[in-house]
C-alpha positions as CSV (number, residue, x, y, z in Angstrom):
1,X,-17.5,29.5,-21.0
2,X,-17.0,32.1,-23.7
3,X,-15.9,30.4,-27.1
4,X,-13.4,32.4,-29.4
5,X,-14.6,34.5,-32.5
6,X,-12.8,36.2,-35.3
7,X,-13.2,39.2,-36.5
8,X,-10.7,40.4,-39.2
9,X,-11.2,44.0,-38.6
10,X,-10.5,43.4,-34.9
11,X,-7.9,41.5,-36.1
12,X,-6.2,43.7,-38.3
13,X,-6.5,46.6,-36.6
14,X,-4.8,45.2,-33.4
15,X,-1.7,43.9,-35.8
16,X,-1.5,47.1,-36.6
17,X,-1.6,48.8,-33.2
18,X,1.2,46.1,-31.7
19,X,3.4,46.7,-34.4
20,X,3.3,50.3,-34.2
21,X,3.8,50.2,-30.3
22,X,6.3,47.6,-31.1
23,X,8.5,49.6,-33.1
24,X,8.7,52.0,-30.0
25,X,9.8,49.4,-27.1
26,X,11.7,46.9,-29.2
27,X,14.9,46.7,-31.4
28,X,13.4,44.0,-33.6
29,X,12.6,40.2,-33.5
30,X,14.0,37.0,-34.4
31,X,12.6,34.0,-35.3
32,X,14.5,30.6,-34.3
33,X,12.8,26.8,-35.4
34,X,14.3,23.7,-35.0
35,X,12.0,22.6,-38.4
36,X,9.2,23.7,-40.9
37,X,5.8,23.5,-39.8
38,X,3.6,20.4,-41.2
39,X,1.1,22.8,-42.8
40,X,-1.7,19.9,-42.9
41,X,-1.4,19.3,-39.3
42,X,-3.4,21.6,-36.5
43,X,-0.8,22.9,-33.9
44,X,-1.0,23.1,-29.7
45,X,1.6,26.1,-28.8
46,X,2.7,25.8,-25.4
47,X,4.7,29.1,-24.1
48,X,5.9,30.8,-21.3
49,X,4.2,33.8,-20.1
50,X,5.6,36.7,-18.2
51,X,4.5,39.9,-19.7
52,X,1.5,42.1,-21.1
53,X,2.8,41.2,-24.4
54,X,2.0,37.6,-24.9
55,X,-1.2,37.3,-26.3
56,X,-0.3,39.2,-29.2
57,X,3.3,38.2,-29.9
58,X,1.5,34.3,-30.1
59,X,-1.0,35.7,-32.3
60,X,1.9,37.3,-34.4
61,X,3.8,33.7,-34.5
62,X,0.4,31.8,-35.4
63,X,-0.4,34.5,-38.2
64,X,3.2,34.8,-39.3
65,X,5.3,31.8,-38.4
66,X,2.5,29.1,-38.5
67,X,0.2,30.6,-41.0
68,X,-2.7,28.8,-38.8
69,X,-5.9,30.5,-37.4
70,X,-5.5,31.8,-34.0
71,X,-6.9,30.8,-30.7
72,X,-5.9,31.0,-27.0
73,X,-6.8,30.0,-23.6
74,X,-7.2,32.9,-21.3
75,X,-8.5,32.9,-17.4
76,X,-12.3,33.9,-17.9
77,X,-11.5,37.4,-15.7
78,X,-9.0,38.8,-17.7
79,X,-11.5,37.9,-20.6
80,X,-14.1,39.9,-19.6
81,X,-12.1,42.9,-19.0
82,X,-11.2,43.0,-22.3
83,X,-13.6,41.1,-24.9
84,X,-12.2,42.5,-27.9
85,X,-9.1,39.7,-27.8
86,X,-12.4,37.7,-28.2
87,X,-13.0,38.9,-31.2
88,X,-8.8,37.9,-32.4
89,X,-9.5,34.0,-31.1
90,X,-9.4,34.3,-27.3
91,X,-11.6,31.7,-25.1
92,X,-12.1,31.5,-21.5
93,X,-11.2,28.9,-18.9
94,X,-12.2,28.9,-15.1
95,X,-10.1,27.3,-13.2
96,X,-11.3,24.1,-10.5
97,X,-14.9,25.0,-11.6
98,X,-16.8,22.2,-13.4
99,X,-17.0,24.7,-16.7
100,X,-13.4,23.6,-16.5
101,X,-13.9,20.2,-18.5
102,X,-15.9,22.2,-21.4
103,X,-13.2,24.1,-22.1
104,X,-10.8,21.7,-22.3
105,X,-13.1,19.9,-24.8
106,X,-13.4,22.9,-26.6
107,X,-10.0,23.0,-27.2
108,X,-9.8,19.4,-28.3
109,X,-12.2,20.1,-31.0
110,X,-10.7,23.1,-32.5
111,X,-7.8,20.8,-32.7
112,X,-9.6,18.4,-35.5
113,X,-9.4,21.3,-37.9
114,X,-5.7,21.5,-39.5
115,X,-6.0,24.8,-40.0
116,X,-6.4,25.9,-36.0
117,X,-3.9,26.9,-33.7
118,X,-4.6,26.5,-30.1
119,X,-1.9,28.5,-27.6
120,X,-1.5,27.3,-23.7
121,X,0.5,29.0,-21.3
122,X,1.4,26.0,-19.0
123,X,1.9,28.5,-15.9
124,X,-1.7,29.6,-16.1
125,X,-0.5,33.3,-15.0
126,X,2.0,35.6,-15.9
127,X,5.3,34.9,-13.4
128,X,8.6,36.5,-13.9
129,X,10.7,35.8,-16.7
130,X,13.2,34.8,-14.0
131,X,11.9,31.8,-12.4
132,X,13.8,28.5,-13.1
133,X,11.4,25.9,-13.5
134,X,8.0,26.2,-15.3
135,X,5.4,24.2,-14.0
136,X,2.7,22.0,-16.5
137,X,-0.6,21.1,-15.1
138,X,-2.6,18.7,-16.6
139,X,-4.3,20.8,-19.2
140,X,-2.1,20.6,-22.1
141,X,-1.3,16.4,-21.9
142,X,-5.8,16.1,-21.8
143,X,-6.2,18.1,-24.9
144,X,-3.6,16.0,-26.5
145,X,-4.9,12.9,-25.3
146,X,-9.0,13.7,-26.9
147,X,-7.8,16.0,-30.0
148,X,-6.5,12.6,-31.5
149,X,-2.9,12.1,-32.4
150,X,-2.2,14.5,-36.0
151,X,-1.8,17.5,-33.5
152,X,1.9,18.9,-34.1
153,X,2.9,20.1,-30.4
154,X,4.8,23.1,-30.5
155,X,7.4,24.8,-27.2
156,X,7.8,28.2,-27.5
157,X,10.5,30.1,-25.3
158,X,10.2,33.6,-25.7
159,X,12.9,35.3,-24.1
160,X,14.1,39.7,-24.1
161,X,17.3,40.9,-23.2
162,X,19.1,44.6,-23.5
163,X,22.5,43.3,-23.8
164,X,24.0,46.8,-25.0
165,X,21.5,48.7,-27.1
166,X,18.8,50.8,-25.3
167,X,15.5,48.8,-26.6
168,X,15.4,44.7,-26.1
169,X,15.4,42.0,-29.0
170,X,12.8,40.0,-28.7
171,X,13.3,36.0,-29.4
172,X,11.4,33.6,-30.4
173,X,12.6,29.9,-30.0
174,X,10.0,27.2,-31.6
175,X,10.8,23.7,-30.8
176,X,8.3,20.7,-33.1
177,X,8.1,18.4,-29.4
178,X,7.7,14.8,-30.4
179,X,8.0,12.9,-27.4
180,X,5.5,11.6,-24.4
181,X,2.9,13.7,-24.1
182,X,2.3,13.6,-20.1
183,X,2.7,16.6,-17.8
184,X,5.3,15.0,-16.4
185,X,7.4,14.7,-19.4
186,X,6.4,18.0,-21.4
187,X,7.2,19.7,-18.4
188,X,10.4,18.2,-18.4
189,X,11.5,18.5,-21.9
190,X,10.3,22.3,-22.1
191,X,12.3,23.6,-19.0
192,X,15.4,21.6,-20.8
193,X,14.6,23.7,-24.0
194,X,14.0,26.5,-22.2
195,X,17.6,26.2,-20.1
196,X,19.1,25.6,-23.7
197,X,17.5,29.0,-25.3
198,X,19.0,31.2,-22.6
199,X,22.3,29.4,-22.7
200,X,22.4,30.6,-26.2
201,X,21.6,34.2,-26.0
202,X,23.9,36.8,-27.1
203,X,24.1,40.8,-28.4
């Protein structure tokens, strides 16, 4: 597997490139948390993903909403077509290969430190921000399970509508997830958190 790195010049200068091509395609962003983040606690962020723009919109909410150092699973193809995001706190992750395990322990480790953030997209590929149910594999629940139980668990529903202006508002909604942490029941309480977020969009 390839393990994440940081480089702050990598890092800084791809803030500064999203933002700028940011300012272009979108009208702004809000930010919408159920509660203040424990700041002595390391953080899993589960989110959905659906568009080009993901990896660095979670790096923005680790860097500016979490204030955590940044790291991410990402399918070891896409990684090696672009290594730079290595360099930001990207690691890889083949799927049903038995390289598989060592990533997820990789995860559970940088999961000890409070000051890591580790971000999972549960549909392990981009799908359309239209599909109704987002499904969790196992992933997420074994990380929990061997990082040891001071990890905060974190839903992220990111959402973009037009409504009437000409560029979309991007939204953020961060939910602190307390309860059982199986598949089964993640799964369950994300899509119900996810159903609630659109509900309440508006202009």
């Amino acid at each position: 597997m390839i393990k994440s790195r940081h480089h702050p010049l990598t890092t800084w200068f791809l803030d500064l490139y999203f933002r700028w091509k940011m300012a272009f395609h979108f009208r702004g962003i809000e930010v919408h948390a159920n509660e203040q983040v424990d700041p002595q606690r390391p953080v899993l962020l589960l989110q959905n993903h659906f568009s080009w723009w993901d990896g660095y919109w979670s790096l923005w909410l680790s860097k500016r909403f979490f204030q955590k150092r940044f790291h991410v699973m990402m399918l070891e193809e896409q990684l090696h077509k672009r290594m730079f995001i290595n360099r930001c706190g990207a690691f890889s992750v083949r799927k049903n290969s038995r390289e598989l395990l060592e990533t997820l322990t990789y995860a559970a480790g940088l999961l000890h430190a409070h000051q890591n953030l580790v971000c999972l997209y549960p549909q392990g590929e981009i799908q359309s921000q239209q599909v109704k149910t987002i499904a969790f594999g196992r992933g997420a629940s074994w990380i929990l399970k061997h990082a040891g139980e001071p990890v905060q668990v974190w839903f992220c529903v990111t959402l973009t509508d037009y409504f009437s202006s000409s560029k979309p508002l991007i939204r953020f909604c961060l939910k602190h997830y307390e309860g059982e942490r199986t598949p089964q029941s993640m799964e369950l309480a994300y899509n119900s958190f996810r159903d609630e977020c659109i509900n309440k969009q508006h202009d």
